[in-house]
C-alpha positions in Angstrom: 66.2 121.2 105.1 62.5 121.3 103.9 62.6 118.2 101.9 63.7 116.4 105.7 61.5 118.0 107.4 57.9 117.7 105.4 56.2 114.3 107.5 54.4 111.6 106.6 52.3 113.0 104.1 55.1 114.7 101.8 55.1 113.9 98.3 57.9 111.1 97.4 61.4 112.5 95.7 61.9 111.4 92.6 64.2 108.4 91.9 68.0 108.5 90.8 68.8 105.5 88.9 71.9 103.6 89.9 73.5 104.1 86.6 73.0 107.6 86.9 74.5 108.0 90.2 78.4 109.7 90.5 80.6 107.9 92.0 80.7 108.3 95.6 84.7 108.3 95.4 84.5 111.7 93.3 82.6 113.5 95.4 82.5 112.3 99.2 86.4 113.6 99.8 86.0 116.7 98.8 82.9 117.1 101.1 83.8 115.8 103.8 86.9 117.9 103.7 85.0 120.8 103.6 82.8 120.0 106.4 85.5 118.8 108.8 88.8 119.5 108.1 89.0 123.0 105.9 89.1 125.4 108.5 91.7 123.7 110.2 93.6 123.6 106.9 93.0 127.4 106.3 93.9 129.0 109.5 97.7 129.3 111.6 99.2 126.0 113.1 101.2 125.8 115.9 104.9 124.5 115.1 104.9 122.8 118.0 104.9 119.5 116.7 107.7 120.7 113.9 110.1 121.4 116.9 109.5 118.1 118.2 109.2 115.6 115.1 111.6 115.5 112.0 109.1 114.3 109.7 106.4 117.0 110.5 105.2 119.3 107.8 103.9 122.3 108.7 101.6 123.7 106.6 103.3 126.8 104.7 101.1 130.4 103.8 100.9 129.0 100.6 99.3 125.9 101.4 96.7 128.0 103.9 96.2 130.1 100.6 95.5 127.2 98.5 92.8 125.7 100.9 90.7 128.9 101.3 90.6 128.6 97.1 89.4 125.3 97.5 87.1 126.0 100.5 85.6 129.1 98.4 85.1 126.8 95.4 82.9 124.1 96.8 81.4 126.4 98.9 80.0 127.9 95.9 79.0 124.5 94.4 77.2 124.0 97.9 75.3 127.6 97.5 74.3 126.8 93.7 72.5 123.8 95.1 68.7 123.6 96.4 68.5 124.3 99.8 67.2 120.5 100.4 69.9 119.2 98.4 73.1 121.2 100.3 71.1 120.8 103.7 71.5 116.8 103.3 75.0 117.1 102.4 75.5 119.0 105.5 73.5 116.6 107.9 75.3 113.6 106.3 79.3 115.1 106.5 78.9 117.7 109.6 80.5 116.1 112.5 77.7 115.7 115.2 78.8 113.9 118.1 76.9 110.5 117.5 77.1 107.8 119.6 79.1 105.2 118.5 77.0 102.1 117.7 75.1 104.5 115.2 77.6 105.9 113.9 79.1 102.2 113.0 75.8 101.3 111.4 74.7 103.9 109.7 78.0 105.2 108.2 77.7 108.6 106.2 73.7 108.8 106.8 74.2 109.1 110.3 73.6 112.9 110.6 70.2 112.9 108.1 68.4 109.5 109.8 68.8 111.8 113.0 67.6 114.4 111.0 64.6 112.5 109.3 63.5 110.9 113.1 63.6 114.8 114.0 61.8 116.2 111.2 58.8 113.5 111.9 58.0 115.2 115.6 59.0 118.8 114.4 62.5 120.7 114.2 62.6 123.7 115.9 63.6 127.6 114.5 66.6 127.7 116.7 69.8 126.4 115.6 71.2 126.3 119.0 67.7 124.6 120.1 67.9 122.0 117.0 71.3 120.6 118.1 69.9 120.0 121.2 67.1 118.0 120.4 69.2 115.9 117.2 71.9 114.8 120.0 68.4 114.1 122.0 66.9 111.7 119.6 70.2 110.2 118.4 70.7 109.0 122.3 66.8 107.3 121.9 67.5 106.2 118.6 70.7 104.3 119.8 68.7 102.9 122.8 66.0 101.5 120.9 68.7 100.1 118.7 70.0 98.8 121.2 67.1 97.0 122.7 65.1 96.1 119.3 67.9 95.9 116.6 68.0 98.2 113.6 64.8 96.8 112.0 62.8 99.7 113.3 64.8 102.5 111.8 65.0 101.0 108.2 62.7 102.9 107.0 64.6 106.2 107.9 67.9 104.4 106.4 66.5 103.7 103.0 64.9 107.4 102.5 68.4 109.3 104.1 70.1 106.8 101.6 67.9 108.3 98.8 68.4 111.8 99.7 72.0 111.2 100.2 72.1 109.7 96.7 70.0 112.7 95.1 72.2 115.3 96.6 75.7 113.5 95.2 74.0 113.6 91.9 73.4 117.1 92.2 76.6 118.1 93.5 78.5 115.8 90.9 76.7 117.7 88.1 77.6 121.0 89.2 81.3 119.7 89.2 80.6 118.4 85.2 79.5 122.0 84.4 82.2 123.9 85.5 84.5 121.4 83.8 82.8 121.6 80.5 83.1 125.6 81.2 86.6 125.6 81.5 87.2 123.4 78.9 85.3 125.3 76.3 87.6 128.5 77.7 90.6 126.9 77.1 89.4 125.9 73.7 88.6 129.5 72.9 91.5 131.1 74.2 93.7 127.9 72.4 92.3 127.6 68.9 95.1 125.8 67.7 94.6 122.9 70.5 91.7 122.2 67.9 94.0 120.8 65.4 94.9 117.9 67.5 98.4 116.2 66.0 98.5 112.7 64.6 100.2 110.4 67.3 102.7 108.4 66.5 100.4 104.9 66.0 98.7 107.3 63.4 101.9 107.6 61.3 103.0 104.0 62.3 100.0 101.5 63.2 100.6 99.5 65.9 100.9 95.9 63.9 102.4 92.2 65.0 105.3 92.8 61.8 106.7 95.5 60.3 109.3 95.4 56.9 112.7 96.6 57.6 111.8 99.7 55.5 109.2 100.9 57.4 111.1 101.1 60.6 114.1 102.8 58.3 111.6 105.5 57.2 110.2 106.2 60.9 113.4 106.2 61.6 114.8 108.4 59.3 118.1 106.0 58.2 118.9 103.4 56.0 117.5 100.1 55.8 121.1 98.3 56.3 121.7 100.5 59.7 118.1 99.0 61.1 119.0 95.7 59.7 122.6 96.2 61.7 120.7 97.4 64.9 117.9 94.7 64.5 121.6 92.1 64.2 123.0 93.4 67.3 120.0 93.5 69.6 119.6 89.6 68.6 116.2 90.7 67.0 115.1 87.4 64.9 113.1 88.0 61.8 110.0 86.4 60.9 110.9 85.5 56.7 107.5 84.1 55.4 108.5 85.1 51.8 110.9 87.4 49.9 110.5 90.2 52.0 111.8 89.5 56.4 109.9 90.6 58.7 110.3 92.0 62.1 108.1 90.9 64.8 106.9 93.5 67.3 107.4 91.1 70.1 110.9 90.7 69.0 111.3 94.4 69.3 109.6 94.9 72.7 111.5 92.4 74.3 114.6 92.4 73.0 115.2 95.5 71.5 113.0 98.1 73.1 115.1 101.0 73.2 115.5 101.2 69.2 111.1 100.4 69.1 111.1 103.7 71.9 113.0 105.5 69.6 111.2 104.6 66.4 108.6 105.5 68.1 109.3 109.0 69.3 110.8 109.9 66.2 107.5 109.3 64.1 105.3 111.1 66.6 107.7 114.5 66.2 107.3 114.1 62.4 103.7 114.2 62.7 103.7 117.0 65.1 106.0 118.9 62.8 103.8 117.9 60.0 100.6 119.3 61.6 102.4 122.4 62.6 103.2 123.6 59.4 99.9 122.9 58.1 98.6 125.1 60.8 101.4 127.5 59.5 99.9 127.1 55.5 96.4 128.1 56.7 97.5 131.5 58.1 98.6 133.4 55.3 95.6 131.8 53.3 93.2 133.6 56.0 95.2 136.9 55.8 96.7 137.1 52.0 99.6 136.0 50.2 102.2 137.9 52.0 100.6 137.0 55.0 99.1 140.7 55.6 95.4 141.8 54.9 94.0 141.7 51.9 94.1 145.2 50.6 91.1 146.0 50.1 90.4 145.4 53.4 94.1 147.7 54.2 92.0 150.5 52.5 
């Protein structure tokens, strides 16, 4: 907590822009589950409450296995951080016992104005000793607050809100990175995901008319068994010309199970199109026979 603790004369944090910022519903959950609720999650429950209430769930091993995973991972996240960054995360989400009318307030920055108003007279080495004096300074801060308004600890609000802000950034960007990592391993270890199959819009554009034979071909029948299907449904055609047309608000509303069809049945034509081009380029890579060249066999 250096960056807290420097006084009056430290040099200003740089500034996060707003549209930079995560958003505070991606990250807070996941910290403050980690800071208040994980070890309960990891360790034995009683089943007391089971034998007494129906609609209890007790947590199974599998479920305690699952939340050391998740502990370990943020965890890690926390430990790849600065040690100014993680120690403001901490203050903010640590459960510390602050009275209530500052704890309204301030909301999340609770734990780092306490720990800002500290920092300015001095923090001691001792954790035990540093408790002690926080829970100190939150009961004068609450006081004064209490006799003066808020007014006078503004100044501490808007820099915890900055820290606070700085270390969701930081966190938020760790989270990106290991996304991006896993995503580039599952593209190595999935080459073939690369060839990304035509959906079925692709095959089929998504259009206010189609003709009668374009819903026959996606279809894969005759253009007098759609025309007998479009009949039935009620489906009125639109006939500007020689050729009818059938609205797709015709087909949506009143025949929607023959458009979900059409539908599904062009987009597992394109699949099975791009598969077998997949399947072409192998034997290309390889040889004719689809075994090395052999030259390269020699």
């Amino acid at each position: 907590m250096s960056e807290i603790q420097k006084k009056h004369g430290r040099r200003r944090a740089p500034i996060v822009a707003v549209g930079h910022l995560p958003s505070v519903a991606d990250v807070e959950p996941e910290l403050e589950w980690v800071f208040t609720m994980a070890e309960g999650e990891m360790g034995d429950c009683s089943n007391y409450e089971s034998t007494v209430r129906a609609d209890c769930t007790v947590a199974t091993a599998e479920d305690r296995i699952e939340a050391a995973r998740k502990h370990s991972k943020i965890l890690a996240r926390l430990r790849t951080m600065t040690s100014s960054d993680a120690g403001v995360l901490q203050a903010a989400y640590e459960p510390g016992g602050w009275p209530l009318r500052l704890r309204e307030e301030l909301g999340t920055v609770t734990g780092i104005v306490v720990r800002l108003a500290c920092g300015e007279i001095g923090l001691p080495d001792d954790r035990h000793a540093q408790k002690a004096m926080e829970r100190r300074i939150a009961k004068q801060l609450d006081d004064a607050c209490q006799t003066h308004g808020f007014a006078p600890i503004q100044r501490l609000r808007v820099r915890a809100q900055e820290l606070l802000n700085k270390a969701h950034h930081a966190y938020a960007e760790i989270q990106g990175k290991e996304t991006r990592q896993m995503q580039e391993k599952r593209d190595v270890l999935s080459p073939t995901k690369n060839h990304v199959a035509p959906t079925a819009t692709e095959g089929l554009p998504v259009r206010g008319f189609y003709k009668i034979a374009e819903l026959a071909r996606a279809l894969g029948t005759t253009r007098w068994r759609i025309g007998q299907m479009l009949a039935q449904a009620g489906v009125e055609l639109y006939v500007p010309g020689k050729v009818a047309l059938v609205p797709l608000s015709e087909l949506e509303a009143k025949a929607k199970p023959l458009w979900e069809g059409i539908k599904a049945a062009e987009k597992l034509r394109q699949v099975v199109r791009a598969t077998a081009t997949d399947a072409r380029l192998v034997p290309s890579r390889l040889g004719g026979d689809g075994r090395k060249p052999r030259q390269a066999r020699e």
